[in-house]
Every structure is written in structure tokens, then in C-alpha cells.
C-alpha positions as CSV (number, residue, x, y, z in Angstrom):
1,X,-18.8,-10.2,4.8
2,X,-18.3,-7.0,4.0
3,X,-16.4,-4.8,5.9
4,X,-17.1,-0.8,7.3
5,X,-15.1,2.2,6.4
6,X,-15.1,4.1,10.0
7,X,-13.5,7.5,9.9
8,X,-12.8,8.3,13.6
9,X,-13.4,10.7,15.2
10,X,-15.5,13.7,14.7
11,X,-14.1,15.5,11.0
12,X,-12.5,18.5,12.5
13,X,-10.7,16.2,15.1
14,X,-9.2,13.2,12.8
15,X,-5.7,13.1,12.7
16,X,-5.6,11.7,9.5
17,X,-8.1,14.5,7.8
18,X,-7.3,15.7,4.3
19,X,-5.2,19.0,4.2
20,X,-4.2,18.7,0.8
21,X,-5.4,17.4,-3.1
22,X,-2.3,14.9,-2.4
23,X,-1.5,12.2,-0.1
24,X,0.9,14.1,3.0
25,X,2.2,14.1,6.0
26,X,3.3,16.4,9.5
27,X,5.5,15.6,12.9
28,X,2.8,15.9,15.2
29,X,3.6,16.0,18.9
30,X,6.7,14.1,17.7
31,X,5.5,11.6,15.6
32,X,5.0,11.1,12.2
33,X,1.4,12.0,10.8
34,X,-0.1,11.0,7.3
35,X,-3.4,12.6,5.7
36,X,-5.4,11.6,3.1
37,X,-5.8,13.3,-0.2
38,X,-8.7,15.2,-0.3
39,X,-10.4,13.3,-3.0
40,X,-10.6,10.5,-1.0
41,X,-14.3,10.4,-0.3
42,X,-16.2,7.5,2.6
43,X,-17.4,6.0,-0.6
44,X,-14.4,5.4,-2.5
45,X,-12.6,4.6,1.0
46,X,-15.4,1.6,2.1
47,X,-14.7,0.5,-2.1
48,X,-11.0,0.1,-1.1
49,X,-11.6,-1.5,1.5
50,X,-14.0,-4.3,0.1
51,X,-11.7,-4.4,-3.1
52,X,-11.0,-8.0,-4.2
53,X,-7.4,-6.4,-5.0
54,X,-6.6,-5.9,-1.3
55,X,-3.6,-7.1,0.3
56,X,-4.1,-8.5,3.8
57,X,-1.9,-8.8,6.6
58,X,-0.6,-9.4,10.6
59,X,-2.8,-11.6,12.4
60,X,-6.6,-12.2,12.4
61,X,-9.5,-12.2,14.3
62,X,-11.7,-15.1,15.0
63,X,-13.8,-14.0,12.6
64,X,-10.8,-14.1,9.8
65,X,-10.5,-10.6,9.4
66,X,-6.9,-9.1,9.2
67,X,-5.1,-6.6,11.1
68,X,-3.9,-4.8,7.9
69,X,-5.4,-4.4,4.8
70,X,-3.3,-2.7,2.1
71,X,-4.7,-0.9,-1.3
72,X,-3.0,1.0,-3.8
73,X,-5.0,4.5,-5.4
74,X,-3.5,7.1,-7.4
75,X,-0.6,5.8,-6.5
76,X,-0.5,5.8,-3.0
77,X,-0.2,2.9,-0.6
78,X,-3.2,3.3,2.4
79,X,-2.6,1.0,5.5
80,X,-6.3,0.3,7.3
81,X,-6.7,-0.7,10.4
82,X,-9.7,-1.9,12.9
83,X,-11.2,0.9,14.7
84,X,-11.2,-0.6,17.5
85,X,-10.6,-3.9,18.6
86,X,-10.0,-6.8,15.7
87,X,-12.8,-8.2,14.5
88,X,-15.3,-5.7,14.5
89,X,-15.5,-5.2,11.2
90,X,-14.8,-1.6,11.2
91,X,-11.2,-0.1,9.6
92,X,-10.0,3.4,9.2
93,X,-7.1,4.4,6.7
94,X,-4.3,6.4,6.1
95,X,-1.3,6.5,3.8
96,X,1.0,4.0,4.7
97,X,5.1,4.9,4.7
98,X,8.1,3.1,4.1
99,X,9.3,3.4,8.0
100,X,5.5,2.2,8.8
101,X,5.6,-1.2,6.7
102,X,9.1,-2.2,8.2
103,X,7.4,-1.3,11.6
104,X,4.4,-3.2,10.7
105,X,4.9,-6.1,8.6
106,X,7.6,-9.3,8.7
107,X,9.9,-9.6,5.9
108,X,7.9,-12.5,4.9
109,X,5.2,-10.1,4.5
110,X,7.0,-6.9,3.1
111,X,7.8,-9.7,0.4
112,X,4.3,-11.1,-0.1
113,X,3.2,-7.4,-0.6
114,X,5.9,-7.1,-3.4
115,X,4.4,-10.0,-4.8
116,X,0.7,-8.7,-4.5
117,X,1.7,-5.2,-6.2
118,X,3.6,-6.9,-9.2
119,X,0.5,-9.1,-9.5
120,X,-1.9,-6.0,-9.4
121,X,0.0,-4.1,-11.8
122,X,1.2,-1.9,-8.8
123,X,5.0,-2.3,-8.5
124,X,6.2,1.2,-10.3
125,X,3.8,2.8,-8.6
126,X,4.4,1.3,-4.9
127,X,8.0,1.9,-5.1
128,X,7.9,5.4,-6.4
129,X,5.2,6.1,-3.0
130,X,7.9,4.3,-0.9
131,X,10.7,6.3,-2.1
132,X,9.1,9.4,-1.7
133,X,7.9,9.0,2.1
134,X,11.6,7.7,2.8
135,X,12.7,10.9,4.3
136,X,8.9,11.4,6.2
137,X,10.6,10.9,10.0
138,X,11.5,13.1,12.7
């Protein structure tokens, strides 16, 4: 089954937009935003998301689909989630941060992730994002 790439809300409201040609981020009403690079277009966002080099985690739906799907591009790691509630085959994306995996994942998972970049040919590039969103809190 594949799955739909679901910005959000309307462009000029989305509080992940692109503001710049690189993956970023802002404090936003206290919290920590992140925005897209620019270049990331629906297209190459919905290939990402179908990529058989995905790594999936947290729980799943009936319907087997996952809370969190992880892919690497240009370097940057992009958490996508459902829009909405689990299952319905609709996830929207964001670049993910170092604070945001230990929030989101178990070790066991922060682990397998390690794993899946290594495998992927990702692991120099993961831990270089990582490092430099270390520092991205309020």
C-alpha cells in the first residue's frame, strides 16, 4: 500500500514551511520548530515516504502502518508522522532533531535506527545532522 505525502495545512500557515535552501529551525511560541529545505518538493517528499530505504518506528495501526517513518536526504534526518489519526495512510514531515528522537523513540529503537543508517550507507551523515541540531532547544 502506498502511502500519501499530506502537507497540512494551507502553505502560508504550515509550521513546517521552507524558509530556507537548508534544513532549519525557530523557538516558536516556546517550542522548538523545524522547516524543510526549500528543495523539498510534494514529489520528492511522497518518494521518501514510499522509499524501500525507510526506517519505521513506535507502534502501528491495524492496518500495519507505523507511527514514525524515518528517511535520510541531503543529509538530513526527516521524522513523518500521520496527519491525523494512525492508520490513515496520510504522513507529513519535518526534519527530525537529536532532542526529538530521544523524545520519540526507545533506546531499542534509537539503536535499530543506528543499525538502519549503517546499513543504508547513512551513518556519517546522520551523526553529523544530529550533532548539529544538538544545541536546537530553548
Amino acid at each position: 500500500m502506498l502511502l500519501a505525502f499530506d502537507p497540512g495545512e494551507p502553505a502560508a500557515q504550515r509550521k513546517h514551511a521552507p524558509r530556507a535552501s537548508h534544513a532549519t529551525w525557530a523557538l516558536l511560541a516556546g517550542a522548538v520548530r523545524t522547516f524543510c529545505a526549500q528543495g523539498i518538493t510534494h514529489a520528492i517528499a511522497e518518494a521518501s515516504l514510499n522509499s524501500p530505504e525507510r526506517f519505521e518506528a513506535g507502534e502501528r495501526s491495524a492496518n500495519g502502518e507505523p507511527a514514525f517513518i524515518y528517511v535520510m536526504h541531503d543529509g538530513v534526518l526527516y521524522r513523518l508522522v500521520p496527519t491525523g489519526m494512525l492508520g490513515c495512510g496520510r504522513y507529513h514531515g519535518f526534519p527530525e532533531t537529536m532532542k526529538g528522537l530521544a523524545d520519540k523513540l526507545t533506546e531499542k529503537e534509537q539503536r535499530a535506527l543506528l543499525s538502519w543508517a549503517e546499513q543504508h550507507g547513512h551513518r556519517r551523515a546522520l551523526a553529523s545532522w544530529l550533532r548539529s541540531t544538538k544545541d536546537w532547544t530553548r
